[in-house]
C-alpha positions as CSV (number, residue, x, y, z in Angstrom):
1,X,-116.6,-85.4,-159.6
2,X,-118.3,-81.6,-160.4
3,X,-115.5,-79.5,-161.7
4,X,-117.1,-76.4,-163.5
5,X,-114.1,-74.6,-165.9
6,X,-114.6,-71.9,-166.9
7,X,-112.7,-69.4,-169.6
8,X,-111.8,-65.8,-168.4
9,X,-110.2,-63.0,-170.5
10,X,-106.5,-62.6,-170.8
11,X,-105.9,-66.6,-170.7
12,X,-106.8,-67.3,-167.4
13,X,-108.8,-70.5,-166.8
14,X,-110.7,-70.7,-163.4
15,X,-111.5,-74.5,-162.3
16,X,-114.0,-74.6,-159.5
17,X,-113.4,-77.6,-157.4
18,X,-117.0,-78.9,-155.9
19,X,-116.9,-81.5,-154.2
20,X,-116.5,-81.3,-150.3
21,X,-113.5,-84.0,-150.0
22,X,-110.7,-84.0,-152.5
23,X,-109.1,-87.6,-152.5
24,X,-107.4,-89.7,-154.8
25,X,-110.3,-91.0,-157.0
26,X,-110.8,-87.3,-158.0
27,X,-106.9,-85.9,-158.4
28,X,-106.4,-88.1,-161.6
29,X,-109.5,-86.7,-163.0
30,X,-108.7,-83.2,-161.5
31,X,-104.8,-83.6,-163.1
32,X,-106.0,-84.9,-166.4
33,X,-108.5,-82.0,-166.9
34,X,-106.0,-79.1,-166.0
35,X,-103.0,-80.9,-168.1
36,X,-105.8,-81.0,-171.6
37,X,-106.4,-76.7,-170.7
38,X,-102.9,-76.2,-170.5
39,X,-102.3,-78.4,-174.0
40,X,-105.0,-76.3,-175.6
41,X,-103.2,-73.0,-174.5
42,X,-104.3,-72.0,-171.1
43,X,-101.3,-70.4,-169.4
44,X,-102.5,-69.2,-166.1
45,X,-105.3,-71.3,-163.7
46,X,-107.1,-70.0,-161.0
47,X,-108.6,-72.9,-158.9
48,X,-111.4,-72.4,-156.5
49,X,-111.0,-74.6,-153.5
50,X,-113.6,-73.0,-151.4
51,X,-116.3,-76.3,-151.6
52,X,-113.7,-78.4,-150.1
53,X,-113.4,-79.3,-146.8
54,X,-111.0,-81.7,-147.2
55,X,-107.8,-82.0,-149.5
56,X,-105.7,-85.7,-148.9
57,X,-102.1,-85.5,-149.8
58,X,-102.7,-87.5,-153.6
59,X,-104.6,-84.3,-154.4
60,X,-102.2,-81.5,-152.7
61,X,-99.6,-84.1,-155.2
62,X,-101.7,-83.5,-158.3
63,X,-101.7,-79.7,-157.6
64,X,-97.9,-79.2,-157.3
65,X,-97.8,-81.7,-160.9
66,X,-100.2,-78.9,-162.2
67,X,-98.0,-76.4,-161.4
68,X,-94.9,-77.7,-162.7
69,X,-97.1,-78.5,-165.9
70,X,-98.2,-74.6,-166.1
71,X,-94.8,-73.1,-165.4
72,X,-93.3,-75.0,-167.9
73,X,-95.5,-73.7,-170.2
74,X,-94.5,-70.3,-169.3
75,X,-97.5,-70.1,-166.8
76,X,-98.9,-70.1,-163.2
77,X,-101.5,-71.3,-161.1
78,X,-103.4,-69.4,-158.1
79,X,-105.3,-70.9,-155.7
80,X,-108.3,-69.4,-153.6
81,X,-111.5,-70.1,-151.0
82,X,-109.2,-71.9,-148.3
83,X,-112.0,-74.0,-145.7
84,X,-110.1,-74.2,-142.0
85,X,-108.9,-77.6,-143.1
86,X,-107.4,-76.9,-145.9
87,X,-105.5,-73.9,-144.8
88,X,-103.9,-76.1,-141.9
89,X,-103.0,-78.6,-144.3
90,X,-101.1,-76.3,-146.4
91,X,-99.8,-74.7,-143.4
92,X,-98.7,-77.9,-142.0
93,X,-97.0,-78.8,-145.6
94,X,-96.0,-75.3,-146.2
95,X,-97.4,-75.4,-149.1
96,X,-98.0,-71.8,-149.1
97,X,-94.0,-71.2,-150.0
98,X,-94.9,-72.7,-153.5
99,X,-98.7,-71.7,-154.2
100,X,-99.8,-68.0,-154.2
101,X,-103.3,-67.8,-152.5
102,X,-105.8,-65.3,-152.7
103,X,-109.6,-64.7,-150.8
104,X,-111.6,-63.9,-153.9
105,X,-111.5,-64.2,-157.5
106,X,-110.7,-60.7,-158.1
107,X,-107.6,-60.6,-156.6
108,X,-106.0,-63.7,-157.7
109,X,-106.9,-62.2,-161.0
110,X,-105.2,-59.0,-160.7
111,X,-102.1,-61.1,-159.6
112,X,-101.2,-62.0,-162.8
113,X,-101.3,-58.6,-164.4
């Protein structure tokens, strides 16, 4: 699985998700990667989901976890670069009630100021 994390200023964490289909074998991997940021003091996540074409439900589950995870830690997540697929799914799941979503980079990271 490519992940690329990187460390912004002001505790912000953005996780770039490439791969083109986000399934089970990589939500584990995806989960337990986000979890150690947060354990190490990351607060707030950005994560890039504009290489995927695909999310199943198993990784849509390890996102909400994530979240829970980051709000108990007094945090939030924020999700951008929806593909057509992925925008229906969390339309369909409505989804969108519990994750704030964003075009770019920028604005997702003015959202937590």
């Amino acid at each position: 699985m490519d992940i690329i994390v990187e460390d912004l200023e002001n505790n912000i964490c953005l996780i770039t998700v490439n791969i083109s289909r986000a399934t089970l074998e990589e939500a584990e991997k995806f989960k337990t990667l986000l979890f150690e940021k947060i354990q190490m003091g990351i607060k707030n996540g950005i994560i890039d989901l504009s290489q995927c074409e695909f999310i199943d439900s198993t990784f849509l589950g390890s996102l909400v976890v994530s979240l829970k995870k980051a709000t108990s830690k007094g945090g939030d997540l924020r999700l951008i670069g929806f593909q057509p697929a992925v925008e229906t799914m969390f339309d369909l799941t409505r989804m969108y009630r519990v994750f704030d979503s964003f075009r770019i980079k920028e604005e997702a990271i003015n959202s937590f100021s």
